[in-house]
N, C-alpha and C positions, 0 to 999 in steps of 0.2 A: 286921527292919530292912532285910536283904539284900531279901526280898520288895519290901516298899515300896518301896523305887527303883525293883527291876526294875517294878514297874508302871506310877511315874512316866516312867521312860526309854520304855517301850511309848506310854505316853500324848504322850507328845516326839514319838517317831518318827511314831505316826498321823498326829498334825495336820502336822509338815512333809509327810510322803504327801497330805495330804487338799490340804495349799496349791499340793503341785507338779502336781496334778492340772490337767487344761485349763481353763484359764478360760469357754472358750464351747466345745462340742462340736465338733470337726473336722467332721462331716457338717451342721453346719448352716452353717457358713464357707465351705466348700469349693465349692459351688456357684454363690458371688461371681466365682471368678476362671474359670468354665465360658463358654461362649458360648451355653446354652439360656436366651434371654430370661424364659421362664416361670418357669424354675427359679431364676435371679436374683433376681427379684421374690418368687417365693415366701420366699426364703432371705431378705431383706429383714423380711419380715413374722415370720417365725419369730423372727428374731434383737430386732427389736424386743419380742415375747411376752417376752423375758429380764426386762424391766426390771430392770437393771444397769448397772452403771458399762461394764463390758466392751462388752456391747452399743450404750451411747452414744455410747461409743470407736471404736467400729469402722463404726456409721453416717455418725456427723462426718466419720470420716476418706473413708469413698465420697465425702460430699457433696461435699466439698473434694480431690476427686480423689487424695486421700495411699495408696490401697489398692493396694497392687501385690500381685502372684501370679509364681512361680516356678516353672520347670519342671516340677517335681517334683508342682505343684498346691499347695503352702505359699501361702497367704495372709498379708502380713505390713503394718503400718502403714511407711509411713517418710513422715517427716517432719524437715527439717533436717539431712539424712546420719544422720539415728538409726531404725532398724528398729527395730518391737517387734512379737512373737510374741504377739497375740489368743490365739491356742490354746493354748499353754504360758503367760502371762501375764507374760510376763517379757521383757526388752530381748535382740535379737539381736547380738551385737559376732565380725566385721568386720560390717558393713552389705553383706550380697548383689549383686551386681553383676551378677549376669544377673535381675534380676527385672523385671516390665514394667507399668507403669501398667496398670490396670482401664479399661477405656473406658467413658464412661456416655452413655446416649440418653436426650431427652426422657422416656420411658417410666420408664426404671429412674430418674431425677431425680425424679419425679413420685413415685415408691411410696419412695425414700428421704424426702423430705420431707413426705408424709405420714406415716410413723411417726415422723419426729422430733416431728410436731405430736401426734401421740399421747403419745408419752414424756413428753408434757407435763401431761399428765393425772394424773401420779402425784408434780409439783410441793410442796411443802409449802405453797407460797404458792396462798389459794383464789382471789385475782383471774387469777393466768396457768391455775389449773385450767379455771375457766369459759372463759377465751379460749380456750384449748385444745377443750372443746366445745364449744362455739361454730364454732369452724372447723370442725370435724368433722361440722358439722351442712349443711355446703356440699356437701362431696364424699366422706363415706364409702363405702367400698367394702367387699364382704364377706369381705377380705383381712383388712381392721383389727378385723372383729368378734372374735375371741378378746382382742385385745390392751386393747378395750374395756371388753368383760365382767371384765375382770381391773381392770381401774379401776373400773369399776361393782361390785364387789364391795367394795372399799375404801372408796368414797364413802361421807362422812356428810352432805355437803349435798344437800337435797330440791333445790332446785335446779339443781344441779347434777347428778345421779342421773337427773333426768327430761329433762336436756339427752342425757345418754348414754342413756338408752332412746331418744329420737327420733333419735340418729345410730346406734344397731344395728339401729333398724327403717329407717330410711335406708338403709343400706349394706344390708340384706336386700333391696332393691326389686330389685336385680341380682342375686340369689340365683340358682341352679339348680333347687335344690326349689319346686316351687309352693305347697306349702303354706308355705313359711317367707315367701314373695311377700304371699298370703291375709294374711300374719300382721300381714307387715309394713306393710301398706296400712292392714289395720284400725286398728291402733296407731295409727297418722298421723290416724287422724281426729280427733284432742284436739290437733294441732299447728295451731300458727299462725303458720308459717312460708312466706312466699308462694313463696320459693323452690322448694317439691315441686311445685307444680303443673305445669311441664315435663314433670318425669319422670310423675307420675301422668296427664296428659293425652298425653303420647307410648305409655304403654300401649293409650290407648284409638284411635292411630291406624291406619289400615288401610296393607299394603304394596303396591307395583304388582300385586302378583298377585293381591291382595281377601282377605288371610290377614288377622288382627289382629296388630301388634307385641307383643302379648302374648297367647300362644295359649291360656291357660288362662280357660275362662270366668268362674270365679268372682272371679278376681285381676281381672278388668274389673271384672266387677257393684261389687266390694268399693270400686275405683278410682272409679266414679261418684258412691259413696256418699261416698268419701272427701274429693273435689273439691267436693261441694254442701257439705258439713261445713268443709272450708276455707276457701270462699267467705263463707261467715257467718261465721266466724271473723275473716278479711279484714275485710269489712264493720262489724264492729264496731268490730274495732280502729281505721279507718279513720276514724269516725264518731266515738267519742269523741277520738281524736288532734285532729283539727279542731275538736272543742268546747273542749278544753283548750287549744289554742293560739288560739282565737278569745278563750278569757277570758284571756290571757295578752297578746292585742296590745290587748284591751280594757283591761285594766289599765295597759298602757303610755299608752295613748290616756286613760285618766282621769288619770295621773298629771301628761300633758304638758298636758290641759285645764283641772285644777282650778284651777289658777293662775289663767287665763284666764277662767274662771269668775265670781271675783270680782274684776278690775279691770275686767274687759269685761260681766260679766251685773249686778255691783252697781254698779259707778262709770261705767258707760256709755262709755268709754273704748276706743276701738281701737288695741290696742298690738301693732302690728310687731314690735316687739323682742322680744316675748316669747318667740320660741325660742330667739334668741341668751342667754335669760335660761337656760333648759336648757343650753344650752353652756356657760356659765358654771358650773352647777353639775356639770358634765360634766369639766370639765377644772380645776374645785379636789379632785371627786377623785382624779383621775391626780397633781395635786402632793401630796395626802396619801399615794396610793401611794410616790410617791417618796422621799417627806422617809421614811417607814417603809424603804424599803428601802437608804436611805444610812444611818440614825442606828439603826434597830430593827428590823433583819434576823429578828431571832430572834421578835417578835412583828408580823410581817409581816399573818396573815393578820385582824388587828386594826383596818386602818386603817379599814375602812368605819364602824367604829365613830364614829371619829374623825370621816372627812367627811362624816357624815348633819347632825349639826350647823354643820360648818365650809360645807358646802355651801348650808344657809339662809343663816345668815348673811350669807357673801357676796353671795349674789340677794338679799337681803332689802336689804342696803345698798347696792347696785348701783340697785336699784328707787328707794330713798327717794330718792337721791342724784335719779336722773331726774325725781322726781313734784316735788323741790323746786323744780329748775333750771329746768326745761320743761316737763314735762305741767302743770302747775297754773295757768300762764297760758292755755292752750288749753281749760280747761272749758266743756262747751257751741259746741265749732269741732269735729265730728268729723273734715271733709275738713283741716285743718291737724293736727290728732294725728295722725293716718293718716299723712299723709306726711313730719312731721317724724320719727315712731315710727320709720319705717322707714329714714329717715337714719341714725339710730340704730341702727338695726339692722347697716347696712352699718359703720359707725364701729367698733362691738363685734367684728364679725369681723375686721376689718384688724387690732385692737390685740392680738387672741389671734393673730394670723399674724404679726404683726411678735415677738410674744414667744415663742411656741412650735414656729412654724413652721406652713408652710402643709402638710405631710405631715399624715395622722392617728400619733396615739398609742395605746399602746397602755394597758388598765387590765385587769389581772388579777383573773379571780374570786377571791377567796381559798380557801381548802383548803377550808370549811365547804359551798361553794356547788357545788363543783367537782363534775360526776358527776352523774348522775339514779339514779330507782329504775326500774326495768321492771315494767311489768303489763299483763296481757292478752296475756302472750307474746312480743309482741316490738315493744308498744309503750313509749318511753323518757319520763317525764319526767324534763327535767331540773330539778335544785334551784335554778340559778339562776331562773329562771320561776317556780318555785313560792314561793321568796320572796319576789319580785315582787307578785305575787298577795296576797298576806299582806300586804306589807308598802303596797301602793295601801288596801289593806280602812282599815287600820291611819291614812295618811294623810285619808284619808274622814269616819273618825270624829274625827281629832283634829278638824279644819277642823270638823264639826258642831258638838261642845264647844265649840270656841270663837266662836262664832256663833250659841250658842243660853242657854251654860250663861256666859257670861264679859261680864263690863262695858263692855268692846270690844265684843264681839259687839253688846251690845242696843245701843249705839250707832249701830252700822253699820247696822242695821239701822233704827232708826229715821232716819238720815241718808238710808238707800237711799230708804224708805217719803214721805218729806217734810223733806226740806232743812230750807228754811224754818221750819219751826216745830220740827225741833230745835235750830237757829243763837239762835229765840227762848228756847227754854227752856236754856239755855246750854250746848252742845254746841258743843265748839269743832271744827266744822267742816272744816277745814283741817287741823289735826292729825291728823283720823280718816281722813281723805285719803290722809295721808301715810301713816298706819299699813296702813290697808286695802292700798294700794298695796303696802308694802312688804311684807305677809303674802300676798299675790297671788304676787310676785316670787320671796319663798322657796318656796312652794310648787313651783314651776318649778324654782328649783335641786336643789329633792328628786326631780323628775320627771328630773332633768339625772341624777343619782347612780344612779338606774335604768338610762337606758337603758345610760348608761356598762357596765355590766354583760353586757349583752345584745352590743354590739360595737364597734368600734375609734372611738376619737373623734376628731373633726376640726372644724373650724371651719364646716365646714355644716351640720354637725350640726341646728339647730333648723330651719332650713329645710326637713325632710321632714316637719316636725311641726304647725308653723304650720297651713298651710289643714287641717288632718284636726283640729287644736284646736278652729279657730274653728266646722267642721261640727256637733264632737261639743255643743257649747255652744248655736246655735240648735237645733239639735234638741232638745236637752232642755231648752228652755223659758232663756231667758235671767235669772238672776240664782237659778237652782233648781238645789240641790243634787241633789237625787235625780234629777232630769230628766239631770244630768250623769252621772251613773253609771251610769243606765240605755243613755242614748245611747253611750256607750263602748262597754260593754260588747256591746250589738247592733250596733254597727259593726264594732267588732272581728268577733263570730261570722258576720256577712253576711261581711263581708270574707274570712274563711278560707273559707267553703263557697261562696264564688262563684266564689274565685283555679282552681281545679284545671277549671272548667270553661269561665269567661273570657278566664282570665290575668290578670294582675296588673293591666294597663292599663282593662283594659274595666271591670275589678271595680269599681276607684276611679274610672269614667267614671257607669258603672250606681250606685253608691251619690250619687253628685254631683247624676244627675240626680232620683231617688228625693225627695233632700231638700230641692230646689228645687217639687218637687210638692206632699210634706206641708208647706212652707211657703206655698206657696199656698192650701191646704186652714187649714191652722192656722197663722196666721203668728205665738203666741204661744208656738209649741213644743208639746211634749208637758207640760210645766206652768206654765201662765201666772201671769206677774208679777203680785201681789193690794198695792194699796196705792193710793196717790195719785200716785207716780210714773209708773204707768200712764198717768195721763192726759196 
């Protein structure tokens, strides 16, 4: 029994031994409070290899100027009149009075905050991990490589894992060894980060004296190779980025024309109004945001739910309300629709600025929408867009159902085809008028609830929409569906692969006059109206 204690007491005394022992090495501390810049920097990098608490302790405190040093060479934190001993790991009491702040120079601020962005690396959380390489993928140096590889050993995300290979072949581009240079170049050829090409094209430059800035010839050849391999890389990403957001403004542009579509391409009607009918549906959902975040905080990111219907609706009774009042005595007057529409139009903005104000608001993504995925490296789409997308598709086909497959619909359509002889065979007319109208209107409010998504809403809102609605509508053939979706959508793709080489101004100049031509060419669109209305 005697035995057993004395073994447990032995086991006692170890571990107090093992705890009083230094927390961080003296000789890799000790070099902090020297004046040889190198060795500072170096003792930087070292100290971060710990990942430990001690070591975070001791960075922070550089960062934040709390590191003093003492005659003797003791390096100690103080903070608040309270000293603690990094190396012993324990609090100094009195607080040292001859000790002297650590000075820090841009240099040694740069290589501390660098390993704090490494330290980051070893996060629990996988979103600050990636950010963390992510950064590192700017400006690694071949200081951080051990500190890296020690995370790269621990990683279990692919993702993540192949962000830290391209920042230790990054940070090798400044290596000593030529061969780790070789290494590092070739590895870069799978990246598609436009960021290396400085450094990979600074290799390939010559000095005043005709030497190369990088003397080894194979680290060039390998760098030529590297740069055509990134350039296509470039290139593609490039290229589909621009397709994706060409069907992305395309959708936007079918959502705000479909409306337009059918009071302007079936009921022959030029309504003004119709963007202000977007803003309407723009800013019922900002009040559903609202009423959600005063009364149903906790199921906040629900409201779209809510305003996809709240938002026809409103347009849709917005519209009826107009077709009752005023459009309906103007049938067959386009020059008086036109400019009463657009009365209307200005009436609707003043009465959302007398209510909401004339500032924009703002409408939040909800959490589902928030974020994109990345592909092709370091192209982003984001989720909002991409439901967008979906959800135009979605709005497309309901509008066909109901226009092809629904009792309304075949009305409408025989109304479009020949008035007359459905008024005879007793189609009431005037009802279907009003309906048409009003399923025009909602549609708009649902293009309103989109772009609401995409950015801040304000009372001008439909006004950037208006002339690129009515384009997208003669183009594809007036009172044609599919001529609508197609024209979107190639306006939108012209319009993104033109902007980067026009600008913005020219692009929408250049597509203006485009459609003025093919309407000269075909003035019935790309799918002409088949009926007796025609005539």
């Amino acid at each position: 029994m005697k035995l057993l204690l004395r073994f447990w007491f032995a086991i006692c005394c170890l571990t107090l031994a093992l705890a009083a022992q230094a927390a961080i090495d003296p000789a890799l501390i000790k070099p902090l409070g020297g004046d040889d810049p190198d060795a500072r920097i170096d003792a930087v990098n070292k100290i971060a290899a710990l990942v430990n608490d001690d070591a975070i302790k001791v960075l922070n405190a550089l960062n934040a100027e709390n590191l003093y040093v003492r005659p003797n060479g003791d390096v100690l934190i103080i903070e608040d009149d309270k000293a603690y001993d990094p190396v012993a790991g324990q609090p100094v009491t009195p607080t040292p009075g001859d000790a002297d702040g650590i000075t820090m120079n841009n240099r040694l601020r740069a290589a501390v905050e660098g390993a704090l962005s490494g330290l980051k690396l070893f996060s629990p959380d996988r979103d600050a991990r990636a950010a963390a390489a992510t950064d590192l993928l700017k400006d690694a140096n071949p200081a951080q490589v051990p500190l890296i590889a020690k995370a790269l050993e621990k990683e279990q995300d692919p993702a993540i894992r192949a962000s830290l290979q391209q920042a230790i072949a990054t940070a090798n581009l400044l290596a000593a060894d030529p061969a780790a240079r070789r290494a590092a170049v070739k590895t870069l050829a799978d990246s598609t980060n436009a960021g290396l090409r400085p450094a990979l094209q600074q290799m390939l430059q010559k000095n005043p004296d005709g030497s190369y800035a990088e003397p080894d010839e194979g680290v060039r050849q390998e760098a030529v190779r590297t740069l055509a391999a990134l350039d296509r890389h470039i290139a593609i990403a490039d290229f589909a980025g621009k397709l994706f957001y060409g069907i992305s403004l395309g959708s936007v542009l079918l959502l705000a024309a479909l409306g337009l579509a059918i009071t302007f391409g079936l009921m022959g009607i030029i309504n003004m109004a119709h963007g202000e009918l977007l803003m309407i549906g723009a800013y019922t959902t900002y009040v559903c945001q609202s009423i959600f975040r005063a009364w149903f905080p906790g199921a906040i990111d629900a409201y779209l739910v809510v305003a996809l219907p709240a938002a026809f609706i409103v347009a849709a009774a917005v519209g009826i309300a107009l077709e009752r009042l005023v459009i309906r005595w103007l049938y067959g007057r386009p020059l008086e629709t036109l400019l009463c529409t657009w009365g209307i139009s200005l009436m609707l903005m003043q009465t959302v600025r007398s209510i909401f104000g004339a500032q924009n608001v703002e409408v939040a993504n909800p959490g589902w929408m928030s974020g994109g995925v990345t592909v092709l490296g370091s192209l982003v789409l984001s989720y909002n867009r991409i439901v967008i997308i979906f959800f135009a598709l979605f709005v497309v086909l309901a509008v066909w159902l109901i226009l092809n497959k629904t009792r309304l619909g075949l009305f409408v359509r025989a109304v479009t085809q020949n008035r007359r002889m459905a008024s005879c065979v007793g189609v009431s007319t005037g009802k279907i008028d009003m309906m048409t109208f009003g399923l025009g209107c909602g549609i708009a409010g649902l293009g309103g609830v989109a772009l609401s998504q995409l950015g801040n809403v304000g009372p001008d809102l439909g006004q950037s929409y208006i002339v690129d609605s009515f384009m997208v509508v003669v183009l594809g053939g007036v009172g044609q569906l599919a001529g609508t979706v197609i024209a979107a959508v190639g306006l939108g793709e012209v319009n993104k692969f033109l902007e980067p080489m026009a600008g913005a101004v020219l692009a929408k100049i250049a597509i203006l006059v485009f459609i003025i031509m093919f309407i000269q060419k075909r003035p019935q669109g790309l799918f002409a109206l088949k009926g007796r209305s025609v005539e």
